[in-house]
N, C-alpha and C positions, 0 to 999 in steps of 0.2 A: 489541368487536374485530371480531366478522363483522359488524359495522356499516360499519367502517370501511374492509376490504380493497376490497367491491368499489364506495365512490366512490373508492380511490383508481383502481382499476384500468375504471373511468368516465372518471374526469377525466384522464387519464393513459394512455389505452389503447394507445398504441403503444409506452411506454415500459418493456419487458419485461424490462431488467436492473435497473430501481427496483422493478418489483414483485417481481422473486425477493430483492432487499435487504429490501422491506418484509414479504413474506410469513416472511425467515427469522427476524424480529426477534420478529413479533408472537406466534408458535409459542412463542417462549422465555419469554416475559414473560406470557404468558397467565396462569399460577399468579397473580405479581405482581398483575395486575389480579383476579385471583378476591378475592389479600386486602387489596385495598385499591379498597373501592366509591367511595369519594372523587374516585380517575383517574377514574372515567366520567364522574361529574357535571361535572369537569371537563375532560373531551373531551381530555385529554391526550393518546392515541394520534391524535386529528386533529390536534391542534396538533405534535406532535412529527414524522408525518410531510408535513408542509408548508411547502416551506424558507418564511425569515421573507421572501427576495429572491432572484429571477431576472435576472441581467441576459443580455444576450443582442444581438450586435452584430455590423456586418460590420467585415472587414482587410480596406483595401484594400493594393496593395503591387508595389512594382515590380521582376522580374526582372533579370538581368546583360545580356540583351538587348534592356532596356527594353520588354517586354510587360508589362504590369500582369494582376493576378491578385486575388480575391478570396477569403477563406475566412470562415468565421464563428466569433466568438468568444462563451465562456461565460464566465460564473461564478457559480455556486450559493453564495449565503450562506445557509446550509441552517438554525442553532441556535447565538445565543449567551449562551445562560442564562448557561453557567461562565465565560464568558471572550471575546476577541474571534477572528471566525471566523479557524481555520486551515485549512489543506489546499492539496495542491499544484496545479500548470500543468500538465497535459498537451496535447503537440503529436504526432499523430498521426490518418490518414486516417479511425479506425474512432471517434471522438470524434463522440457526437452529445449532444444533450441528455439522454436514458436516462440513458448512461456518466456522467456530470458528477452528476446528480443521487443516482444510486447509489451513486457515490464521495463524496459530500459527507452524504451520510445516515450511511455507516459511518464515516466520520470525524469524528461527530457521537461514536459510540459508544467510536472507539479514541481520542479525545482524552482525553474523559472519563477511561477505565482509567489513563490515565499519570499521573495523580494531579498534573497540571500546569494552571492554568486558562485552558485554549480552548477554543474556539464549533467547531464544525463547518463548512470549504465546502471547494469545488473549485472547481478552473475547466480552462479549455484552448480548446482550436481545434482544428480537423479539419486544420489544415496541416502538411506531411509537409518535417519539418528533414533526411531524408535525401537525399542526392544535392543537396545544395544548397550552394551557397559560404556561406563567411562573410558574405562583403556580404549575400547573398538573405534568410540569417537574422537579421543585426541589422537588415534594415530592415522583414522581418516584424514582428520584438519591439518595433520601437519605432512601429510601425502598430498594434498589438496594444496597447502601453502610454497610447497615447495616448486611448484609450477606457477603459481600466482604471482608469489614476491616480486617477480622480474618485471611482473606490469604495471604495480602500484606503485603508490608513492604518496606522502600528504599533499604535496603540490601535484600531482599528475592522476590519481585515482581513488578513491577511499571508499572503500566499501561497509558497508554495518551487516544487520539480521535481518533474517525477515523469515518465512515459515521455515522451522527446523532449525532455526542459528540463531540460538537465544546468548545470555551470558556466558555458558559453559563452553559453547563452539567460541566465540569472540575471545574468551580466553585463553584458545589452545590455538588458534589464528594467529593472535596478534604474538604470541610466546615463540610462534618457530618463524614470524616473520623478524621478530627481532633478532634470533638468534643468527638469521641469515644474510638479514644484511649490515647487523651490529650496530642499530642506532635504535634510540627509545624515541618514536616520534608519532603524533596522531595519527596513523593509518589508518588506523580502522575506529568508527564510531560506535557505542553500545558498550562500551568498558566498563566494566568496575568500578565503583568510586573512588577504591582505595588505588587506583594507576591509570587515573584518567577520564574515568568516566564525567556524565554529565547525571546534577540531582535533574526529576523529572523525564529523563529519557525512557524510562520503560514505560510509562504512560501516556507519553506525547502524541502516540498516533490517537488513541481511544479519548484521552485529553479534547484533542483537536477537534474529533466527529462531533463532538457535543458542543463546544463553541461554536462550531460552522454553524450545527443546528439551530442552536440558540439566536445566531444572527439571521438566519433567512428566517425564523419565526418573529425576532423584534421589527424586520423591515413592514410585517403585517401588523406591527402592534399584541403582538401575541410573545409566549414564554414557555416554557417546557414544564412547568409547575401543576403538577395534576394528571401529566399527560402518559399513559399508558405506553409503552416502548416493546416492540420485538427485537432482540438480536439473536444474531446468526455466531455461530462460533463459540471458544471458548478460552482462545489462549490469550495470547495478551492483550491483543486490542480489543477485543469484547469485555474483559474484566475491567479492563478501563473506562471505555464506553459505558458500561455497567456502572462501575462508580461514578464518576461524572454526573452522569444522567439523575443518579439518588444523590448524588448532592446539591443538585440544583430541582429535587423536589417532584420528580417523574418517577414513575413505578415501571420497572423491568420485567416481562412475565418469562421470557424464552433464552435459551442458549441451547446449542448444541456444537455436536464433534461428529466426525466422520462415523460414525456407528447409528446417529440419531438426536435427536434432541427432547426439553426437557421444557413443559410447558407448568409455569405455577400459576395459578391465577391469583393465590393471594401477594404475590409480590417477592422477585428477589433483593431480601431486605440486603444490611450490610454483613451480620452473621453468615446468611446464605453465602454472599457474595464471598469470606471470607474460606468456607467453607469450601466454594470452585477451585481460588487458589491455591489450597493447600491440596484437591486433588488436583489439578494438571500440572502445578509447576512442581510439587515435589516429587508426591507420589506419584506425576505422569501415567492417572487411572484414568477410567471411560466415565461421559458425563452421565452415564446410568446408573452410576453410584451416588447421584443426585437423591435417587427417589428412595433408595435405599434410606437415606439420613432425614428425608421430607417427605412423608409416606403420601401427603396429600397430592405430590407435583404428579405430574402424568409423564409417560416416557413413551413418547413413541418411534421404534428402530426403524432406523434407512432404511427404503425400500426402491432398490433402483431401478425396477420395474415401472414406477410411478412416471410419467410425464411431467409433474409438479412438484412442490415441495411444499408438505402439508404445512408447517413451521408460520409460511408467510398466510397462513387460513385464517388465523383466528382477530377475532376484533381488537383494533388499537389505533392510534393516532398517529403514530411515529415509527417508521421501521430505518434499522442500523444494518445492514449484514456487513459483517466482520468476518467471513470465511474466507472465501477463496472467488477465485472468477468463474460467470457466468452460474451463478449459483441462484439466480432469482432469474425465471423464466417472464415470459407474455401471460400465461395464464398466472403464476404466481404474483403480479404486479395487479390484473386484473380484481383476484383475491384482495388484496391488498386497496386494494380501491372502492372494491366493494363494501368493505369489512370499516371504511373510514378512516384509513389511513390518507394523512394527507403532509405528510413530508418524509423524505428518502436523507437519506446522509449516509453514504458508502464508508465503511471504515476499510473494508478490499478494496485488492485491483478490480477495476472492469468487475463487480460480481453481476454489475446485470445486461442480460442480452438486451440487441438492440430493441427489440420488438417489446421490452420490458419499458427500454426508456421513453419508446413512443407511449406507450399506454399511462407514462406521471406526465409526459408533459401536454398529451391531448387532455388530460383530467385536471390540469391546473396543478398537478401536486408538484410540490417544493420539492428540490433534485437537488442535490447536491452529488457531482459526480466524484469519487476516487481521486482524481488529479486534484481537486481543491479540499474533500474534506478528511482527507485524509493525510493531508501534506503535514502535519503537526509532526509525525516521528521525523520528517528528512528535516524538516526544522531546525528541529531539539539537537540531530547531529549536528546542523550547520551551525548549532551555537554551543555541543562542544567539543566543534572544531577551532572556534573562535578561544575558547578557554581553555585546548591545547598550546594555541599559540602563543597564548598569554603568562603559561606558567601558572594559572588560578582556577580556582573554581569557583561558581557564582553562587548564593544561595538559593533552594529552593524557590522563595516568594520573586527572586527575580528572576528565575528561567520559565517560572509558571506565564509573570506579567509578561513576559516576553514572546510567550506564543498565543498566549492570547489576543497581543497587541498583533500579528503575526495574520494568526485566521483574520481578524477582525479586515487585517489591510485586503488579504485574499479575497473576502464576501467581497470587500467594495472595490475592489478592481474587477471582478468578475459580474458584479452586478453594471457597474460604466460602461464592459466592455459589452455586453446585452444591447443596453442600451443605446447606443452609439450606432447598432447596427436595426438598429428598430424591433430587436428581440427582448422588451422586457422581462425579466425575473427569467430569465433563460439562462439557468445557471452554468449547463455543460455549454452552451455555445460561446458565454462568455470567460468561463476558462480557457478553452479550445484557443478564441481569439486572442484572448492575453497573453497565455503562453508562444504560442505561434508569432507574433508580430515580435514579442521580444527578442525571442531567441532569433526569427530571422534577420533585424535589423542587425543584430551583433556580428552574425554570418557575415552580413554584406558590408559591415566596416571592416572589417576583418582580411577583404578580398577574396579570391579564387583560391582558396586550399582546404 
């Protein structure tokens, strides 16, 4: 394993959010590899962290005032021992190749956990869907698909949403891939209900965060009822989280968006909550128009000056960040521990630095890392990809019971795989190991390819 960190971080040297995915994996699995001399001979840690395919291409595309514009597009097909690669599209300015490849590494690992069989990837483009019409962005996506097409397929890649590729991108996606290669077939996950879609998919990630939670708080005898919640974020899987969270009887104080966020201390009831989603998903406004319609809530703007991130300051029992990666620092965790926060459950990739995760798991607090509690939305695709195949669609109550039943496996495989290695309630290291032994043993019946 210290063979392998530093050619990755050789071959790879500017890619700094791959090597904090790769370095956090290899930390976990290390026991693994002591009891099993086999992995070395066969080079499995290089093979596993080496996607199998890079693609990597321009969009070209032309504006409402006909200037043309170019961004660059990805897609990491990272491992598909189990199955064929999943992972979503992200379209945002901060998307480099790093980002893609370390979202498609963990996606490797959370596929694995959902006990459904796919391959690990990502993809996306550095091109920014906000402030853009409709026109600017179907003719992005369909600039953008036009280079894709040739990679995917339902049996070989399927990719969904993820920041910046809600329904509206998904629909202008999946519309010029059909056009191109003239067949209607699940490609892509996140559809519409009326051509595909799955009920429950737009809520599966935030869904999930709070089932995970719910189960690492029952292994203590405990329950989320009463319990005071911070989240991070605003778009989908915080609203969800958010609901979730008030319907099993916890109070929400925080959300925020890249400008700042928005602390209520009386409670984001489900008005409020309603209230969020009619600003960001229609009217795609700033969450400081919160305080405008709740004169009580407090608004305090990003300050990137700060070292910390005040959000994670204030007193609660349960913190969600739902933003983005690396978004909850050392001191911010410290805050958070201070303040009596005593369970984490990531609805993001990776949002907390390592130094973040040292400081829940030196404190006893309940971790639930990204690759397990956030695994709910690659779920809800994998089942409906299963109700593409089928020609059906499930009802609500049975795609709900079904992720549910889903985290519930995820908690107790990740809690066995803890265990087994003499790490109790060591949530990241027993995701880390579950996923990792999976996906390796499939490698190696697989042979040498």
């Amino acid at each position: 394993m210290d063979e392998v960190k530093p050619r990755v971080y050789q071959c790879d040297v500017h890619e700094l959010e791959f090597h904090q995915a790769v370095q956090e994996v290899l930390e976990s699995v290390r026991p693994v590899l002591e009891r099993n001399p086999e992995y070395r001979k066969q080079a499995v840690v290089d093979r596993i962290t080496e996607p199998e395919r890079v693609i990597m291409f321009r969009v070209p595309w032309m504006d409402d005032q006909g200037q043309v514009h170019v961004n660059r597009g990805f897609r990491v097909e990272m491992n598909s021992a189990i199955g064929p690669y999943k992972g979503g599209l992200r379209f945002h300015p901060s998307v480099t190749l790093s980002i893609i490849k370390f979202l498609a590494f963990e996606q490797v690992f959370k596929n694995s956990l959902t006990t459904l069989n796919m391959g690990g990837g990502k993809g996306g483009s550095d091109f920014n869907p906000k402030g853009r019409s409709d026109g600017e962005v179907m003719r992005f996506c369909q600039a953008f698909m036009a280079e894709l097409f040739r990679h995917i397929g339902p049996n070989t890649d399927i990719p969904a949403g993820d920041i910046g590729v809600g329904a509206r991108e998904i629909g202008y996606l999946f519309g010029m891939y059909k056009k191109l290669s003239n067949e209607f077939t699940g490609v892509l996950t996140g559809k519409s209900l009326a051509w595909g879609g799955s009920l429950i998919r737009p809520e599966a990630t935030g869904y999930g965060v709070v089932y995970f939670a719910s189960e690492m708080l029952q292994e203590r005898g405990q329950t989320l009822e009463g319990r005071t919640c911070l989240v991070s974020g605003s778009g989908n899987v915080a609203q969800y989280t958010t609901e979730k969270i008030l319907e099993m009887g916890g109070r929400v104080v925080t959300m925020s968006d890249s400008s700042g966020y928005i602390y209520d201390e009386e409670g984001i009831d489900a008005d409020k909550l309603a209230f969020v989603k009619q600003l960001k998903n229609i009217r795609r406004g700033r969450i400081r128009e919160y305080v405008e319609k709740y004169p009580q809530a407090v608004y305090t703007e990003h300050d990137p000056s700060l070292d910390h991130n005040p959000l994670w300051s204030h007193k609660a029992d349960c913190a969600m960040p739902c933003a983005t990666e690396n978004e909850l620092c050392e001191r911010d965790a410290q805050n958070l521990v201070n303040n009596g926060v005593t369970l984490v459950s990531e609805g993001a990739n990776m949002p907390s630095t390592p130094g973040a995760i040292d400081v829940f798991l030196d404190n006893n607090v309940m971790y639930g890392p990204g690759k397990a509690a956030n695994a709910g939305g690659v779920a809800v695709s994998g089942l409906e990809m299963a109700q593409n195949s089928m020609r059906l669609g499930w009802p609500r109550e049975e795609v709900d019971s079904r992720l549910r039943q889903i985290m519930h496996s995820i908690h107790r495989t990740c809690l066995h795989a803890s265990e087994e290695y003499g790490m109790k309630e060591n949530y990241l290291a027993g995701a880390n190991i579950a996923g990792f032994t999976k996906v390796v043993n499939a490698m190696l019946d697989q042979g040498l390819v």
